[in-house]
Residue, then its C-alpha position, 0 to 999 in steps of 0.5 A: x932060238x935067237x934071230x933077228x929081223x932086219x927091217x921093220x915094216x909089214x912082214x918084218x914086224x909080224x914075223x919078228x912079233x909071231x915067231x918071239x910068240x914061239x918063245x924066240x928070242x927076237x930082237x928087229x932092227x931098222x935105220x929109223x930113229x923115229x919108227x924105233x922110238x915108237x916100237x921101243x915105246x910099244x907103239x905097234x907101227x902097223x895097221x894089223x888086226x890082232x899083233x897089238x896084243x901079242x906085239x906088247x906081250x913079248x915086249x913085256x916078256x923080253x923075248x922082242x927088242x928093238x935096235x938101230x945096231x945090225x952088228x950086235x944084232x947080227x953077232x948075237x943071233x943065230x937065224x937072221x931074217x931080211x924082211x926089207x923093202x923090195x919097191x917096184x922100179x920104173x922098169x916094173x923089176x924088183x929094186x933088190x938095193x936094200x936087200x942087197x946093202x944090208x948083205x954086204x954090212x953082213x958080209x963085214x960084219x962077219x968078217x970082223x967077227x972072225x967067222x966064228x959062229x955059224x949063220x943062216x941068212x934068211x930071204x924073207x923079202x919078195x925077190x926076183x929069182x937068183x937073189x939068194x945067189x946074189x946075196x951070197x956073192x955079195x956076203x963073200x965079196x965083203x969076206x964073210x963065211x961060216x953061213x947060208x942062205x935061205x929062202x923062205x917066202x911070207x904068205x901073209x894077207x894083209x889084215x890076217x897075217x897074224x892067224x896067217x903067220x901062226x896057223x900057216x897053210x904051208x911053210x916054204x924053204x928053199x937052200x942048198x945047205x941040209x944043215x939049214x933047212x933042218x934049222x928052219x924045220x926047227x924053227x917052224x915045226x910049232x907053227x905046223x903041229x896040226x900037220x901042214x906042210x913045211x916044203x923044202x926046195x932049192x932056192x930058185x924054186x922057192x923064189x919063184x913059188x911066192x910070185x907063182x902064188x901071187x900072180x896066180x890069185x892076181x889072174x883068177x881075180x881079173x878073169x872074174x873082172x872080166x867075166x863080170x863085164x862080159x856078164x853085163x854085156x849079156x844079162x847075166x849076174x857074175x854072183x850066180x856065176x861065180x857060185x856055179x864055178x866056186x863049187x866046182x872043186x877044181x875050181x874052189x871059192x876063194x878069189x872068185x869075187x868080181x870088183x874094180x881091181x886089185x891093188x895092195x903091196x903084193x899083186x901088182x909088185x909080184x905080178x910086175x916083177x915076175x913079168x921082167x924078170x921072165x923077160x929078161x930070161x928069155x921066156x916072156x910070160x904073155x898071160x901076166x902083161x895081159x893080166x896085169x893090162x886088164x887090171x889097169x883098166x878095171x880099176x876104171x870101170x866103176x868111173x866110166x859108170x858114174x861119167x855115163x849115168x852123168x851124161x859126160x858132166x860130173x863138174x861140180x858134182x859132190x860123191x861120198x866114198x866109202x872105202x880108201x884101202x885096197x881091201x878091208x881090215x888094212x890101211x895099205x892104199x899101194x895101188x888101190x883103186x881108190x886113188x885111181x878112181x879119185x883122181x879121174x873124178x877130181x880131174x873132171x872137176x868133182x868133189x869128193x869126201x870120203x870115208x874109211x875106217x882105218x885109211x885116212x892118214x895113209x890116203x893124205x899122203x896119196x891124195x893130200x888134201x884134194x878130198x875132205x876126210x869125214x868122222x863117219x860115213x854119213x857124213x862123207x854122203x851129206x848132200x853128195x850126188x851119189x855115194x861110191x863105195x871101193x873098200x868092201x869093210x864089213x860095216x858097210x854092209x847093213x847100213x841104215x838105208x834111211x839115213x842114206x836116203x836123207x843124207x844124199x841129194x839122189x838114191x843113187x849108189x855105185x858099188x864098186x864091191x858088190x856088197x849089196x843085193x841088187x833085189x834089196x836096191x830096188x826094193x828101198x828105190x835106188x838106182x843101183x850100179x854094180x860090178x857084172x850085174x844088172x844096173x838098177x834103176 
């Protein structure tokens, strides 16, 4: 099938680079001279395990090009998928510019073309509720005919969208048009073989299904926050609760980990935005301004720890981080706790040097150069007061403890991910602070 995607961040190039993997034709097009010549070159743009490999192999095989021109794009694809950015207003709304712009150049796009040949416009952005209404008046308004609109939401985890991408839990469509949604089943009939579903719906109910999903993982992680701080104030230990409630079926395993607070592209954008919009329909929904409220607040637990454990005074004290991503496997710092965390720390007059494996070109454009950025992470701790850790990266957790030791002034760590044993702490002499367990001293 030949499609195009328009807008080549995240979602748009691994959805461009999997579904040419398929042995689609795909040609992405974006308006920045400077990320396209680095794509034309091969150069994956992204920080994402796993797409360098298929991304230059579908370069090699000509099934993926890239273009600054819409209207060639546009003309010569059948399916054509908007994968552009949808950024989070002051109001906490779904600014829908981009998204918007883009459909009224297809509008004239099409109008000039004659309206000969059937389109379908696919909304793979995250949009409010009643976009994909919007972006068909607006395709009207400029003349243009002869087309569809989709609705088909990314369910991509930053780190593992490429196995999230091929290997999909389920597929949503949302359009009104039969005729579309037996394209798109198609389309994604290779990517579902082993029998997960592809769920068809109307648009409005495929629109509110992606921040459904969302803002509901983004509540099941700060209840367990919360429950871990509710946990420290009573002597219980969130990890044997979390384990006594994962294995309830009803309840499973996955988003139970307690921590200081989401972050990332998604939960904190969808959750905003669901809460607008619910509010601008006439039906607020309360329990996401709680939740989004509370995560706020998470994000400064481990801080109020460190100023606590310090009596009030960190001025001049020197903490090696590890961690700066909202989550391992990533380079995205949007709303990660890190910065939050830093910031306070900074603002009482600490000094901080900080580590990350994949993070630090994006952490220089959130923190400048108000931290040092270090090799390793024995370095970030050299002669630091204590060492923070925000991002749980799998080489984090079976450190050489004995390097730690000598490389800190104090055996003191606060861990914002619970990735260590607090048996393990006292066993090596740490002081030892965590999230919902019991402080080791």
């Amino acid at each position: 099938m030949d499609i195009s995607v328009i807008g080549t961040g995240y979602v748009g190039l691994v959805s461009g680079t999997c579904f040419a993997e398929m042995g689609n034709n795909v040609i992405c097009v974006d308006n920045s001279p400077e990320k396209l010549k680095k794509l034309q070159k091969a150069e994956v743009t992204i920080y994402e395990p796993g797409l360098e490999i298929i991304f230059s192999r579908n370069i090699e095989k000509g099934r993926l090009t890239f273009t600054d021109n819409l209207k060639d794009a546009v003309i010569k694809t059948e399916v054509v998928f908007l994968c552009l950015p949808t950024p989070q207003g002051e109001d906490g709304s779904a600014d829908l510019q981009y998204v918007l712009g883009v459909a009224d150049e297809i509008g004239k796009i099409l109008k000039d073309d004659g309206n000969k040949n059937y389109k379908i416009i696919v909304n793979k952005s995250t949009v409010p509720v009643g976009t994909a209404q919007l972006v068909e008046n607006v395709i009207k308004k400029q003349g243009g005919g002869n087309f569809d609109i989709v609705s088909n939401p990314e369910f991509l985890r930053e780190g593992f969208a490429v196995d999230d991408f091929m290997k999909p839990d389920r597929i949503v469509v949302g359009s009104e048009s039969k005729k579309a949604l037996e394209k798109m089943r198609l389309l994604y009939e290779p990517f579902v073989r082993q029998g997960n579903p592809i769920v068809e719906m109307n648009t409005a109910s495929s629109e509110v299904t992606k921040y459904a999903a969302n803002s509901y993982l983004a509540m099941r992680i700060t209840y367990m926050n919360e429950l871990a701080n509710f946990c420290e104030a009573v002597g219980a230990d969130i990890d044997f609760v979390r384990k006594g409630m994962g294995t309830d079926s009803r309840i499973g395993k996955r988003f139970l980990f307690a921590g200081i607070g989401y972050g990332g592209s998604c939960f904190p954008k969808d959750v905003n935005a669901l809460i607008k919009t619910s509010i601008d329909r006439g039906s607020e929904i309360n329990l996401l301004t709680v939740v989004d409220k509370m995560n706020k607040e998470q994000k400064k637990v481990l801080f109020k720890k460190v100023l606590k454990h310090f009596d009030g005074d960190i001025k001049g004290k020197r903490f090696g981080v590890w961690g700066l991503a909202f989550k391992p496997n990533t380079d995205d710092m949007r709303e990660a706790p890190s910065v939050v965390i830093i910031k306070e720390l900074l603002k009482s007059g600490a000094v901080v040097s900080a580590y990350d494996p994949a993070a630090e070109e994006t952490s220089r454009f959130y923190l400048k150069d108000s931290i040092t950025y270090a090799k390793n992470e024995y370095d970030a701790i050299k002669d630091a007061d204590a060492l923070l850790i925000f991002t749980e990266w799998n080489e984090f957790r079976n450190p050489d403890f004995e390097k730690i030791s000598k490389c800190l002034k104090n055996k003191l760590i606060f861990d914002g991910r619970n990735i260590f044993t607090a048996g393990k702490m006292k066993e090596l002499g740490f002081t030892y602070y965590s999230i919902g367990r019991k402080t080791v001293k």
